[in-house]
ZALO-478819 format. One record per atom (N, C-alpha, C): x, y, z; chain; atom name. Coordinates in Angstrom, 1 decimal, m for minus. Layout:
N
((X,Y,Z),"A","CA")
...
This chain:
77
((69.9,190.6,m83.9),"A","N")
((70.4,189.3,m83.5),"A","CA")
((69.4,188.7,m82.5),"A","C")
((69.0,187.4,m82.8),"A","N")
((67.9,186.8,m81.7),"A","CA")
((68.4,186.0,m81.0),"A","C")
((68.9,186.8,m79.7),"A","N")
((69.4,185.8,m78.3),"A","CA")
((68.4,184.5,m77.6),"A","C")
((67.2,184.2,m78.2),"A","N")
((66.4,182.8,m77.5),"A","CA")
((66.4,181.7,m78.9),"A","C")
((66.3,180.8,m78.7),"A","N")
((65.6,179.8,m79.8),"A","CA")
((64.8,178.8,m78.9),"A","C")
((64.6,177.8,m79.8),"A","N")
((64.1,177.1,m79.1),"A","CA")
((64.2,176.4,m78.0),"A","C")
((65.5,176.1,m78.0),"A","N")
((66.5,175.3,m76.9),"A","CA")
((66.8,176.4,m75.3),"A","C")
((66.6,177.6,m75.8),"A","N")
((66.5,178.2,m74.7),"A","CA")
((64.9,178.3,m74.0),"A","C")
((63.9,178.2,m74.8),"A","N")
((62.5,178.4,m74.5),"A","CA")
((62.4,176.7,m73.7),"A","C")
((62.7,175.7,m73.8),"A","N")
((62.8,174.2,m73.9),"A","CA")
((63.8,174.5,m72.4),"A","C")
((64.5,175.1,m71.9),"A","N")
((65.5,175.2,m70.7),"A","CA")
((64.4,176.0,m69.7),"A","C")
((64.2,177.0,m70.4),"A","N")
((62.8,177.9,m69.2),"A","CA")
((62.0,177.0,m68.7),"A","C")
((62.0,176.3,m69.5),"A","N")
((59.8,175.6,m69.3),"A","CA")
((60.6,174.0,m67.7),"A","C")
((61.2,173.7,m68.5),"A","N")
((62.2,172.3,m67.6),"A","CA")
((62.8,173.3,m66.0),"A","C")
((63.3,174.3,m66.4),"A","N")
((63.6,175.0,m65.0),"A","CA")
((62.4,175.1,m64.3),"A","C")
((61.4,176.0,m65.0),"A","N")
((60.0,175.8,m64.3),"A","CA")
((59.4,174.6,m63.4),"A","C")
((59.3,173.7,m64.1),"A","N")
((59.2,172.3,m63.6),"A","CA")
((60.2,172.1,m62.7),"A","C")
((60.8,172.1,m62.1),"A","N")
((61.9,172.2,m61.4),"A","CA")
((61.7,172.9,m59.8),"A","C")
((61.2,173.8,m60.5),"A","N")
((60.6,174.9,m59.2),"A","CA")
((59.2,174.7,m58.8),"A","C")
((58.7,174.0,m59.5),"A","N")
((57.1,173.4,m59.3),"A","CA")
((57.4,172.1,m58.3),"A","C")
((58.2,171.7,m58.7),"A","N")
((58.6,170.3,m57.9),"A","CA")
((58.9,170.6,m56.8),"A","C")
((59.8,171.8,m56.3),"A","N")
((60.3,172.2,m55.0),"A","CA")
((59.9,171.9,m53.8),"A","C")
((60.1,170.6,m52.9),"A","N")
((59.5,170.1,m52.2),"A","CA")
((59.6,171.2,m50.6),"A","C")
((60.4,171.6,m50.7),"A","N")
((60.5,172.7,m49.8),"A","CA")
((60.3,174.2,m49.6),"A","C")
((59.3,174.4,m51.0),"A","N")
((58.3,175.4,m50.9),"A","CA")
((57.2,175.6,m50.1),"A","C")
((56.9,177.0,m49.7),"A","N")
((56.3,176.8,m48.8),"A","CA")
((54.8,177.0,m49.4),"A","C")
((53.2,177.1,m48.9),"A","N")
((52.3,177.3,m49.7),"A","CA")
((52.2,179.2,m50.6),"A","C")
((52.7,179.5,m49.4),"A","N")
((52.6,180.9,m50.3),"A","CA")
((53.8,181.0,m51.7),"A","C")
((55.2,180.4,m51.6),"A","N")
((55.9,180.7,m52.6),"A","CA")
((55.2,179.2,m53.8),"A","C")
((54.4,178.3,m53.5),"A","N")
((54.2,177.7,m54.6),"A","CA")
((52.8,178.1,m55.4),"A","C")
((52.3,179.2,m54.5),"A","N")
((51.4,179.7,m55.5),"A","CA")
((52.2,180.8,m56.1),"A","C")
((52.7,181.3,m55.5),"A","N")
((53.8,182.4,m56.9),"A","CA")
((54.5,181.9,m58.1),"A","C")
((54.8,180.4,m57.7),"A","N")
((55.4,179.9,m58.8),"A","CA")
((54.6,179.2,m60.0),"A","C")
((53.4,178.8,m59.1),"A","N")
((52.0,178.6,m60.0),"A","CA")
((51.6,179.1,m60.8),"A","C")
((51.6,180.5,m60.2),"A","N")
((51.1,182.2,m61.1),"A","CA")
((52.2,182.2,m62.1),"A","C")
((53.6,181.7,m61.8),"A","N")
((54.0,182.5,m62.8),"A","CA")
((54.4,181.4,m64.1),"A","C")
((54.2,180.1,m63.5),"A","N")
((54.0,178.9,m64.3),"A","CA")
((53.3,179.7,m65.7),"A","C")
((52.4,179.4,m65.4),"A","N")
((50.7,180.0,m65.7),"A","CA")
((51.3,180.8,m67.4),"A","C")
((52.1,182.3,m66.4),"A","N")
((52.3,183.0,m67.3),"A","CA")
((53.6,182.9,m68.5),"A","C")
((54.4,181.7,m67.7),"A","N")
((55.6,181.5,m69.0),"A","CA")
((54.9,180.2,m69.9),"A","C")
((53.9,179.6,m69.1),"A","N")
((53.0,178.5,m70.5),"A","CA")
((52.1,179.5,m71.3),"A","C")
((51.7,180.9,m71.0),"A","N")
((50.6,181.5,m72.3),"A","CA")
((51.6,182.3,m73.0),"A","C")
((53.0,182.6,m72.3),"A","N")
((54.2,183.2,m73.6),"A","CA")
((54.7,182.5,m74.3),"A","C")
((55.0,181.2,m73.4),"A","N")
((55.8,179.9,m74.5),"A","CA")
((54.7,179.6,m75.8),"A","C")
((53.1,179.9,m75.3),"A","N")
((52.0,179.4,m76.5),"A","CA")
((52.6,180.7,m77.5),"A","C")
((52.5,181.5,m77.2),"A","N")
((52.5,183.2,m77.9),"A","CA")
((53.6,182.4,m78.9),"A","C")
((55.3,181.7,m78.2),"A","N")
((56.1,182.1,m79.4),"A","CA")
((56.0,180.6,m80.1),"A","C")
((55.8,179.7,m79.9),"A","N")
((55.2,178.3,m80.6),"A","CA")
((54.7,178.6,m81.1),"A","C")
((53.3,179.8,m81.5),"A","N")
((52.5,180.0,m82.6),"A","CA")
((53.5,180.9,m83.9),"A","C")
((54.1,182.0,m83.1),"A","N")
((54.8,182.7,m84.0),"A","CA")
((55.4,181.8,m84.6),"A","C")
((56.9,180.9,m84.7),"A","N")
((57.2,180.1,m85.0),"A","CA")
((57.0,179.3,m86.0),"A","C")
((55.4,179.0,m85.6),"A","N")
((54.7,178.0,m86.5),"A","CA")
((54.4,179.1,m87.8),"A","C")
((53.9,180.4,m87.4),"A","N")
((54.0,180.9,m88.4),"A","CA")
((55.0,181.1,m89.8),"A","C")
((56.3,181.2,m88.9),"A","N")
((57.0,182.0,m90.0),"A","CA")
((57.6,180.3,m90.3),"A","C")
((57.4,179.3,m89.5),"A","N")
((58.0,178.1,m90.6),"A","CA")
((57.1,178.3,m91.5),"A","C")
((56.3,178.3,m91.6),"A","N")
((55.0,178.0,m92.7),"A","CA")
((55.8,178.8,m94.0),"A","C")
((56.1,180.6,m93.2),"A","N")
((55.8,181.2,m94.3),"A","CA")
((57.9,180.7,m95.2),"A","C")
((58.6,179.9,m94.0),"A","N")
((59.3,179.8,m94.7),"A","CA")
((59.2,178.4,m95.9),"A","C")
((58.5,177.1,m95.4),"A","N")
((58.5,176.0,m96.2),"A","CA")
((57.7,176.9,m97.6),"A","C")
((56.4,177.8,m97.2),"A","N")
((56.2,178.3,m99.1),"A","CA")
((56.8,178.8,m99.3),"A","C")
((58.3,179.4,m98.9),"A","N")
((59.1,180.5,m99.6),"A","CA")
((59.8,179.1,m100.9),"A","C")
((60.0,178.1,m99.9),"A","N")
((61.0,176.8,m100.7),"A","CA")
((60.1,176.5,m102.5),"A","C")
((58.7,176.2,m102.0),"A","N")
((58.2,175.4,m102.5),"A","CA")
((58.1,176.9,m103.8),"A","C")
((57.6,178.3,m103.2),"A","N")
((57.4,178.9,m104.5),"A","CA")
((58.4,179.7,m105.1),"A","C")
((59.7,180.2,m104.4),"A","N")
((60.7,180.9,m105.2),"A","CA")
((61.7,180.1,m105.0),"A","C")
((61.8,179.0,m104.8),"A","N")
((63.4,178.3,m104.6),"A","CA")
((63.8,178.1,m103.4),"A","C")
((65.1,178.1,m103.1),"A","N")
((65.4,178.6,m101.9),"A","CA")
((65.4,179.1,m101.0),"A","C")
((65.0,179.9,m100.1),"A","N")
((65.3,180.6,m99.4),"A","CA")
((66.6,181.3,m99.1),"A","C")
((66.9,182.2,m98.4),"A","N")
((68.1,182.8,m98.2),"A","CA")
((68.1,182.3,m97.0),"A","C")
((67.8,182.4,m95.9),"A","N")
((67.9,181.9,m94.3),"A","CA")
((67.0,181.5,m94.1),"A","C")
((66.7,180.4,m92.5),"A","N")
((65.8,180.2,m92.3),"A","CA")
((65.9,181.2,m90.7),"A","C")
((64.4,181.5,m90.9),"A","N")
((64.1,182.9,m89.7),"A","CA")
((64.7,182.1,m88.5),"A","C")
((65.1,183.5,m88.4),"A","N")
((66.1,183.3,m86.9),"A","CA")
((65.5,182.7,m86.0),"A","C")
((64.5,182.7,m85.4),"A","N")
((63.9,181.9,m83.8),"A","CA")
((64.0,181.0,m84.1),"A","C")
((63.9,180.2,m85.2),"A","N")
((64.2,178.6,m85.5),"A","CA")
((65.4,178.4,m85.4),"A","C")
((66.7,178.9,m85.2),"A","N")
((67.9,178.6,m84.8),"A","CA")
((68.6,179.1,m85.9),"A","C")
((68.7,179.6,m86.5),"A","N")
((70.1,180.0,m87.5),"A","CA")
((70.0,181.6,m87.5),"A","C")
């Protein structure tokens, strides 16, 4: 069972922004949040690629056996 989709990856990234904005940060906690910025934008890239992957591999599933049975879970179903 895959507890994230997209809508949850799309709530992280907006919270992030959120805490980047924090006008009442101090310099040391907005470089932590910088850093860690940093590292939920090169994971968010990691699962946007996967993603793109298995759409791919799901639109030739359509086009060369029919149907599909599901469409892969990170995409939402």
């Amino acid at each position: 069972m895959v507890r994230n989709t997209f809508e949850d990856l799309n709530n992280h990234l907006f919270e992030q922004i959120e805490r980047l904005n924090d006008d009442e940060l101090s310099a040391d906690e907005l470089e932590r949040e910088v850093k860690r910025a940093k590292s939920i934008s090169a994971i968010s890239d990691k699962i946007i690629k996967a993603a793109e992957t298995q759409l791919k591999a799901y639109e030739m599933s359509q086009e060369y056996e029919g149907t599909p049975k599901h469409m892969p879970k990170l995409l939402g179903e």
